[in-house]
C-alpha positions in Angstrom: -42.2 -11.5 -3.3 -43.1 -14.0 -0.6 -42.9 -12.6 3.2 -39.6 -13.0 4.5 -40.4 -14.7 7.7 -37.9 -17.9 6.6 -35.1 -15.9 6.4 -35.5 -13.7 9.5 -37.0 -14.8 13.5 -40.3 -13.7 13.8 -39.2 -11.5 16.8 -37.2 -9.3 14.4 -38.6 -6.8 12.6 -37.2 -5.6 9.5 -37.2 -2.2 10.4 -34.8 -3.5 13.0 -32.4 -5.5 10.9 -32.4 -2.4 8.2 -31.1 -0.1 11.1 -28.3 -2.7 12.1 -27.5 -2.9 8.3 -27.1 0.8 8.2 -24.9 1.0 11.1 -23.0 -1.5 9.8 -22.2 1.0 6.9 -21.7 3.8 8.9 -18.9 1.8 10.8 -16.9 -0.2 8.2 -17.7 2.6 5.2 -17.6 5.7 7.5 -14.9 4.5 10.4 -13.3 1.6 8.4 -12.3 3.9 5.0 -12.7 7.6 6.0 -11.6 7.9 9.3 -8.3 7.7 8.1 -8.1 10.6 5.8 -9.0 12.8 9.5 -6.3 11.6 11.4 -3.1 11.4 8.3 -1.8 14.8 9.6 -1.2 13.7 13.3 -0.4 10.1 11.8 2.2 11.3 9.8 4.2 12.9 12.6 3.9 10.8 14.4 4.9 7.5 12.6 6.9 9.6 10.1 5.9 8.6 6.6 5.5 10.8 3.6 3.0 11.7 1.3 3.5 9.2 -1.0 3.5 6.8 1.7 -0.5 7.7 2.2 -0.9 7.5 -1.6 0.0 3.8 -1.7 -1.7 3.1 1.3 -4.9 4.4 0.3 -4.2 2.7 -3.0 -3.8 -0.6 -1.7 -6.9 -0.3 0.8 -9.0 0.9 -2.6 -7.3 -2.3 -4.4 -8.6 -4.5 -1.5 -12.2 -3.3 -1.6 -11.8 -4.4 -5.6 -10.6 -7.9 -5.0 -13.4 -8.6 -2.2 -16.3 -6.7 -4.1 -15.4 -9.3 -7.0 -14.7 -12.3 -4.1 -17.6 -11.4 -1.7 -20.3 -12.4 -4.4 -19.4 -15.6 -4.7 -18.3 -15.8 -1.0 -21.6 -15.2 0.0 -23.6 -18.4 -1.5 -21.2 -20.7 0.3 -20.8 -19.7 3.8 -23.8 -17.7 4.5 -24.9 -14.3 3.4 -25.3 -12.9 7.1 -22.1 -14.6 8.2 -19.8 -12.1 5.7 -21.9 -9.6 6.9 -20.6 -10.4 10.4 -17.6 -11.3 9.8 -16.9 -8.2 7.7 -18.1 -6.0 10.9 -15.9 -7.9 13.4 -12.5 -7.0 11.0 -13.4 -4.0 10.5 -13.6 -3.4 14.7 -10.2 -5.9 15.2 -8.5 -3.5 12.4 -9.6 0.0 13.6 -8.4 -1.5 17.4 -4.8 -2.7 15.9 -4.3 0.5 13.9 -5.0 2.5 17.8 -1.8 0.3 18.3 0.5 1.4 15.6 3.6 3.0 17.0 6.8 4.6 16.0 8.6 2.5 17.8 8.4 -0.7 15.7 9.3 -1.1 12.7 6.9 -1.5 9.6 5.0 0.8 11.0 3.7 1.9 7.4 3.4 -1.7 6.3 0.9 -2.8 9.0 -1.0 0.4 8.6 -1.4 -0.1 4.6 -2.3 -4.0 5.2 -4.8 -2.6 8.1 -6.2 -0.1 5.5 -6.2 -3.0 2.9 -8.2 -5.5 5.6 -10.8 -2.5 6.5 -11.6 -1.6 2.4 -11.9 -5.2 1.9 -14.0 -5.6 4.7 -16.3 -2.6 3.4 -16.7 -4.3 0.7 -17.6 -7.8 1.5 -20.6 -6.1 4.1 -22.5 -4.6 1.4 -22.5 -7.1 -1.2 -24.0 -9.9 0.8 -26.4 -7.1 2.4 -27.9 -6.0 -1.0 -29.1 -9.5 -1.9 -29.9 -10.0 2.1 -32.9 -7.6 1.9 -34.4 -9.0 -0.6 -34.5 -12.2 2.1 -35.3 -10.1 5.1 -37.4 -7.0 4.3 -41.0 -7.2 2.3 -40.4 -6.1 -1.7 -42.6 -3.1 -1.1 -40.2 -1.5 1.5 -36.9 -2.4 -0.5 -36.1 1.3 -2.1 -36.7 2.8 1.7 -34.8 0.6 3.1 -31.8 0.2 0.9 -31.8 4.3 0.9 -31.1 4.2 4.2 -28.2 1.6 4.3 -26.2 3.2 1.7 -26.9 6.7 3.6 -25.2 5.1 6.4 -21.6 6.0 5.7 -22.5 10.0 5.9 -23.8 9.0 9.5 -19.8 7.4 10.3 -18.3 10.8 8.4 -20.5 12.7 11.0 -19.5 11.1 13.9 -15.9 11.1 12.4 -16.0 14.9 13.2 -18.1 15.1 16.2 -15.0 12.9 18.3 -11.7 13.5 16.5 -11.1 16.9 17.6 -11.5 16.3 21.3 -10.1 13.0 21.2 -7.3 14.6 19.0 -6.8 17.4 22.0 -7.1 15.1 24.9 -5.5 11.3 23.8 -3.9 11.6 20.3 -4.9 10.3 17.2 -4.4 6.5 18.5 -7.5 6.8 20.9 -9.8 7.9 17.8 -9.1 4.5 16.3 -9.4 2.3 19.5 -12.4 4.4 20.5 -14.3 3.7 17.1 -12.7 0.0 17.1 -14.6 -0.6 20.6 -17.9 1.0 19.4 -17.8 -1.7 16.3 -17.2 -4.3 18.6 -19.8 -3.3 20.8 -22.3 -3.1 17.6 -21.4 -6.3 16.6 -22.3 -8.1 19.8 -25.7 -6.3 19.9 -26.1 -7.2 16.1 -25.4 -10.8 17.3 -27.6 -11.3 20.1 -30.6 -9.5 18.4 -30.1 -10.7 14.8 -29.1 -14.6 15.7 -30.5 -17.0 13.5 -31.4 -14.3 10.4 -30.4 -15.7 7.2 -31.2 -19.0 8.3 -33.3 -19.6 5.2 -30.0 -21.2 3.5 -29.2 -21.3 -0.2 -31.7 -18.5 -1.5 -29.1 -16.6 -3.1 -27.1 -19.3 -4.5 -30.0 -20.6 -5.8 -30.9 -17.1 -7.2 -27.5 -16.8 -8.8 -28.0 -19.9 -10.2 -30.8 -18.8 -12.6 -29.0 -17.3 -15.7 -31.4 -16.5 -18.0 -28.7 -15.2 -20.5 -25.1 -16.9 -21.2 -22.5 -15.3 -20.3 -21.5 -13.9 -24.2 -24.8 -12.6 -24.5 -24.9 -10.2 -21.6 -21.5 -8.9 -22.2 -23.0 -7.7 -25.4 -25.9 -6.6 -24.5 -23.9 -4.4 -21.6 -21.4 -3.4 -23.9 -23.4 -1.1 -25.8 -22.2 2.7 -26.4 -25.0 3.4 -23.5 -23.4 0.5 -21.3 -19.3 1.7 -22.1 -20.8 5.5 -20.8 -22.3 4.2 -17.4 -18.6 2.5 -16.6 -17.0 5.3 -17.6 -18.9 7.3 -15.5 -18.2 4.8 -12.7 -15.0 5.1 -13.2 -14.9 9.3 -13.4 -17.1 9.2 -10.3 -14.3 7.5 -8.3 -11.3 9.5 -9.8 -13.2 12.4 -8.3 -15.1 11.9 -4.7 -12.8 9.8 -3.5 -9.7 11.7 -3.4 -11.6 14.6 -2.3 -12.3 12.7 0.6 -9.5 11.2 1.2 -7.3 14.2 1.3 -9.7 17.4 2.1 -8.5 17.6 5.7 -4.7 17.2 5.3 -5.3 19.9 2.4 -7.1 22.3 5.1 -4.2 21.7 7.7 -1.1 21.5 5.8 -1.7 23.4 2.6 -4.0 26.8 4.6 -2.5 26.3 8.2 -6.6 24.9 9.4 -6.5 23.4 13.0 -7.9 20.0 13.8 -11.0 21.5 15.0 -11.9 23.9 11.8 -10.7 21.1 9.5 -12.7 17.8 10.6 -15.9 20.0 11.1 -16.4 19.5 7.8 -16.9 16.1 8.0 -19.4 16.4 10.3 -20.9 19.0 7.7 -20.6 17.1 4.6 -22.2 13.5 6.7 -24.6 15.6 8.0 -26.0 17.1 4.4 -25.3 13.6 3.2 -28.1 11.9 5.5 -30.3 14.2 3.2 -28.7 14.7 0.4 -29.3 11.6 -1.2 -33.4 11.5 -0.6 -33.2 14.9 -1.9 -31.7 14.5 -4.9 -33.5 11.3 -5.3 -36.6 13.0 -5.1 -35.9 15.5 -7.8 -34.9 12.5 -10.2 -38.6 11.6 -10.2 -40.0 14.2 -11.0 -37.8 16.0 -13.5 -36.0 12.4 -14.6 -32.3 10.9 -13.7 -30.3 12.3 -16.6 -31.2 16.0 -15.3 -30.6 14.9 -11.6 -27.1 13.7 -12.4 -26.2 16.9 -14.2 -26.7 18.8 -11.1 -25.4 16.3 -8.8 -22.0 16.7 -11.3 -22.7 20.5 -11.1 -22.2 20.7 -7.2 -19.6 18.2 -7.8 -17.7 20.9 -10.1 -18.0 23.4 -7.4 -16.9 21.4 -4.7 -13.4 21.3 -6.5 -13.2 24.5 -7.7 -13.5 26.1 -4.1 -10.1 24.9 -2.7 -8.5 26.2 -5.3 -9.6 29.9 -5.2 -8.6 30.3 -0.9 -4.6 30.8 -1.5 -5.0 34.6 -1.5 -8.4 35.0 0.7 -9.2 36.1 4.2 -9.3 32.9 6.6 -12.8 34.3 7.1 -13.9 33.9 3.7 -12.2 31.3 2.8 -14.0 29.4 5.6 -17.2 30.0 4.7 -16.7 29.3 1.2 -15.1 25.8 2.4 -18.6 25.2 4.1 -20.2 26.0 0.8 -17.9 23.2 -0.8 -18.8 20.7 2.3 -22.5 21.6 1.4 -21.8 20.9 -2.5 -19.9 17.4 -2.0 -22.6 16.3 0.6 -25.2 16.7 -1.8 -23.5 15.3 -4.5 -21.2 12.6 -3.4 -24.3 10.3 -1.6 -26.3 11.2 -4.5 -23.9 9.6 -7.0 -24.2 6.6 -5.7 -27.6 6.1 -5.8 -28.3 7.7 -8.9 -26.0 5.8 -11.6 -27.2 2.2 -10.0 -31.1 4.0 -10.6 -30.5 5.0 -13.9 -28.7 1.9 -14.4 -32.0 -0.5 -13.5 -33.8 2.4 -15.6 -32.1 0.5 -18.8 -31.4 -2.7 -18.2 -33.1 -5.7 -16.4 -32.3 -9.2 -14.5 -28.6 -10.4 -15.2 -27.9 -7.4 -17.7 -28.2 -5.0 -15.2 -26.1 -6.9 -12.4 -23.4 -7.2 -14.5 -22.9 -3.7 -16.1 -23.7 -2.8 -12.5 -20.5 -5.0 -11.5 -18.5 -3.8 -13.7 -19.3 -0.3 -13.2 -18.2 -1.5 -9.3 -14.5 -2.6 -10.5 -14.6 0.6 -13.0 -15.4 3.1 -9.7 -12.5 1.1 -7.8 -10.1 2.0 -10.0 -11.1 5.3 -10.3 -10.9 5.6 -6.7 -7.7 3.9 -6.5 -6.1 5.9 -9.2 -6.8 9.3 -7.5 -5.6 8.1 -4.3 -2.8 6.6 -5.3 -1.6 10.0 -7.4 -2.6 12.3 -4.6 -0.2 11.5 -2.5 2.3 11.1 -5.0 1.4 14.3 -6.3 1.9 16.1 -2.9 5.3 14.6 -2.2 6.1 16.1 -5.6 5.1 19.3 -5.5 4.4 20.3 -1.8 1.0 20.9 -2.8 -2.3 19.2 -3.2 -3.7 22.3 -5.8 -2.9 19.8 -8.5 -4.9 17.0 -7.5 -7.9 19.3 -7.3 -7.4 20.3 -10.5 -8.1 16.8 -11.5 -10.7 16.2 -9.6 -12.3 19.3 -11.1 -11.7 17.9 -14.4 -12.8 14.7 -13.8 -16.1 16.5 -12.7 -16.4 18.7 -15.4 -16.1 15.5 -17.9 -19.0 13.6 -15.6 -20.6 17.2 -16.8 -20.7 16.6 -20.0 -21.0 13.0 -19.8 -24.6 13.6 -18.5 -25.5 16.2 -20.9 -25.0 13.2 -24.0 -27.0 10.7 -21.6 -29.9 9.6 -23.1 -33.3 10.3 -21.0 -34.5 7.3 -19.2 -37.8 8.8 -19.7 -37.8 9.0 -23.8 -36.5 5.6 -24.8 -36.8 1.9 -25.0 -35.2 -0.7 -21.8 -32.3 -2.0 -23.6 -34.5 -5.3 -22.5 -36.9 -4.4 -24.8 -39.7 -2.9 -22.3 -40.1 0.8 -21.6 -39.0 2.6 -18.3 -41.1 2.6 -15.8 -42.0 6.3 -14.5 -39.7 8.2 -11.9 -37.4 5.5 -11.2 -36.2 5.6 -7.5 -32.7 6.6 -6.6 -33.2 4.1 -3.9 
């Protein structure tokens, strides 16, 4: 790959643009989608929706990160890879300002805040498209794994902040200044981003032209992809979002409605599971080469498994214990939920090459949104039905146990033949 110096000023290091990029995660990923699921206790009182009302809502957001991770790719060509990237940051920051402005008072409350949600998770998803293909533009081939490792690690850095200022903001302001305080943070991001990063991309049509060089029709991919291998990585996709993503989505309400948790005890969990996460997914990447990616995704699915299984066993133990088992489930989920995502793309590449891999990788994308957007959706539903959200981790535990066994018939990267007819190459990255 030639230096990027075209596609970036010369007064801009890549080492600079790849810590913008990952702060541009950690604010649309980790403020944009999660923060939500910190604050729906104190939302829901005081805007006075139900359960189910969160359910759709989260739905709808997951829905809108769908339609723009399909949308975004094609977006991206014609206006300008680094001008979605920006213009994804600055919705995010105007939506996480407007939803600090919700209010009781009006009415379609609930409305705005679903379109708000719908906005953010599209505008999570239209930032990282254009910012895959963007490094290879901006940041030398041989630094590519270290650097794209660090972008997707940036949402555990927003989860971590997420529970370093909700509790006091929660004591001191309410929920609304949590949202305005992380809208003005985005804001102020994007106008550093703007005046230090002016001009990158500036190469022009690179990607289009890129996107332009089909080696394979259409037909031929699709049956290349759809293979018994290809059908297991999509439905693994789509098991990995049924699982982290309600778990997510509704571990703090679960804390504070379900076992009585206050703000404080509840969200420090966040800042527990972001915190394991900035490791958790070098870690677990470093196993994979050395003892292969099949293995490393078993125990990734492992501490996934036990993750879910904890909230279910607190109903009848001591608030102590139950607490520090809770922290042994934060610990779990860190290390497995950033690790997922890194490890099903490695494996992934491990098989399949050039246009094969993008688009099982694609539609691995749309089979994790809807995974996502069916646990969502039926956890709220599911708590409005029952009073409860035990049932929902009972899915999620099953969905976790099935990702279990899924890994246990993968095939070792290690022992066969590229799909593309060339062998693996050793210890693929999980970057």
């Amino acid at each position: 790959m030639d230096r990027p110096a075209a596609a970036i000023p010369a007064s801009r290091s890549p080492l600079e643009v790849t810590l913008f990029f990952t702060a541009f995660v950690a604010v649309t990923y980790g403020f944009g989608i999660y923060l939500f699921a910190a604050l729906v206790p104190d939302m829901r009182q005081s805007l006075g929706f139900d359960y189910a009302t969160v359910g759709l809502a989260t739905g709808i957001a997951q829905a809108g990160f769908l339609v723009a991770s399909l949308a975004s790719g094609l977006l991206a060509p014609v206006i300008g890879p680094a001008r979605l990237i920006f213009a994804s940051v600055s919705l995010t920051g105007g939506g996480l300002l407007l939803m600090g402005r919700l209010s009781s008072d009006r009415l379609g409350g609930a409305a705005e805040m679903t379109a708000l949600l719908a906005l953010m998770g599209a505008a999570a998803a239209s930032v990282w498209v254009p910012m895959v293909g963007m490094c290879q533009q901006v940041i030398p081939a041989r630094h590519h794994g270290k650097a794209l490792g660090l972008m997707s690690s940036g949402t555990s850095y927003g989860v971590f902040i997420n529970g370093l200022i909700v509790p006091p903001l929660l004591a001191s302001h309410g929920w609304p200044s949590a949202w305005l305080a992380t809208g003005a943070l985005t804001l102020v991001l994007l106008l550093a981003a703007l005046w230090r990063l002016r001009g990158l991309g500036s190469s022009g049509n690179a990607m289009a032209k890129t996107a332009n060089r089909m080696t394979l029709p259409l037909r031929q991919r699709l049956r290349l992809v759809l293979r018994p291998l290809g059908l297991l990585m999509i439905a693994t996709m789509f098991l990995n979002g049924l699982s982290c993503m309600p778990f997510q989505t509704y571990l703090v309400p679960m804390l504070r409605e379900d076992f009585g948790w206050n703000a404080g005890d509840a969200t420090r969990l966040w800042s527990l599971i972001g915190g394991i996460g900035m490791v958790g997914g070098f870690a677990l990447g470093w196993l994979a080469d050395r003892i292969s990616i099949k293995w490393a995704m078993l125990i990734t699915y492992l501490l996934l498994s036990l993750a879910a299984a904890i909230p279910l066993s607190l109903a009848h133990l001591p608030a102590a214990a139950a607490s520090r088992l809770m922290d042994l489930a934060g610990l779990s989920f860190g290390l497995a939920f950033y690790a997922i995502f890194g490890l099903v793309p490695a494996y992934i590449s491990a098989w399949f090459r050039g246009d094969a891999a993008t688009l099982l990788f694609g539609l691995g994308n749309i089979a994790l949104g809807l995974g996502g957007l069916l646990g969502n959706f039926g956890g709220g539903y599911v708590k409005a039905l029952t009073g409860s959200f035990a049932p929902l981790y009972g899915l999620v535990l099953a969905a976790a146990a099935l990702q279990v066994l899924l890994a246990l018939v993968t095939p070792n990267e290690r022992r066969q033949v590229l799909l593309a007819g060339q062998r693996p190459s050793p210890s693929p990255s999980c970057g």
